[in-house]
C-alpha positions in Angstrom: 25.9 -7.2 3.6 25.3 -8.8 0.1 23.5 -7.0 -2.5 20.3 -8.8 -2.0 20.0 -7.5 1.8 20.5 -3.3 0.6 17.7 -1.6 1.4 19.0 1.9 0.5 21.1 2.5 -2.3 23.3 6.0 -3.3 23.5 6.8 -6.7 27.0 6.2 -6.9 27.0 2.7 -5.9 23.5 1.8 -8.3 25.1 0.9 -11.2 26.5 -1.9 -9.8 22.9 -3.5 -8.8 20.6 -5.5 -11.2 17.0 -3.5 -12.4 15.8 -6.0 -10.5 17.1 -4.8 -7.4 17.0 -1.4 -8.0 13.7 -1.2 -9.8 13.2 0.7 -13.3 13.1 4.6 -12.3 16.5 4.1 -10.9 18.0 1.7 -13.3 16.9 4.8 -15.5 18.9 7.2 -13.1 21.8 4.9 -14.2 21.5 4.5 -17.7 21.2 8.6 -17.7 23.9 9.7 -15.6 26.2 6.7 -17.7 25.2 9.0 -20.7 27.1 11.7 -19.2 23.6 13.7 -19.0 23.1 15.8 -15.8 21.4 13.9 -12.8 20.5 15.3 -9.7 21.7 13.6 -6.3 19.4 10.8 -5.6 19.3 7.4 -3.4 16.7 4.5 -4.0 15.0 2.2 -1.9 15.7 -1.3 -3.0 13.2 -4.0 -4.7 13.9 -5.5 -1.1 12.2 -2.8 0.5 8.9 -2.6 -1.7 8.7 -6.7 -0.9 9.0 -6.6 2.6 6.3 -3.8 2.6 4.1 -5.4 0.2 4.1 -8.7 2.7 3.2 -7.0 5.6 0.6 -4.7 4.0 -0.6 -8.2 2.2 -0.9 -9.5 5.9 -3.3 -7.1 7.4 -5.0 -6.4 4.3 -6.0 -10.5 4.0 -6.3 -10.2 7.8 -9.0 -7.6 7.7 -10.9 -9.7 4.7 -10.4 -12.9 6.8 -14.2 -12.8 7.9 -15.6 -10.3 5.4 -18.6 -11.5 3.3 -18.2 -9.6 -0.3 -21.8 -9.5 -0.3 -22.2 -7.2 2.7 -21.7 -3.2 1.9 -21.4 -2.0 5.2 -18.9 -4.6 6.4 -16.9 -3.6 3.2 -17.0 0.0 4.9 -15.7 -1.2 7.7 -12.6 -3.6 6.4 -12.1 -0.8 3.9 -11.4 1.1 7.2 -9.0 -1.2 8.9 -6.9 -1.9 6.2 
């Protein structure tokens, strides 16, 4: 598995990912437990994660605003409801 397909990460093997994949919170975790400073045991889930839930939450969000007119109140109640 290359680096770009880790989903979740242990804190011992972060500091070799980018911030890019690991996201700034636990780039952070790095930078802190490289300072020596006392870091409780963590694991992250990657960048790659967060974009493969962002695309399918994208998907059914535009799919519930496919048909919605922003004008109408009620029918925002209602795609408010599906998504």
């Amino acid at each position: 598995m290359s680096h770009d397909d880790e989903r979740v990460v242990q804190a011992a093997d972060a500091a070799r990912l980018s911030p890019s994949q690991l996201g700034g919170k636990a780039r952070g975790l790095v930078d802190l437990a490289n300072e020596g400073l006392p870091v409780p045991p963590w694991f992250v889930l990657t960048t790659h994660v967060f974009r493969d839930v962002r695309a399918r939450a994208r998907a059914g969000i535009e799919a519930a605003l496919a048909d919605h007119d922003p004008r109408d109140a009620l029918g925002a109640g209602a795609a408010s409801d599906a998504i």
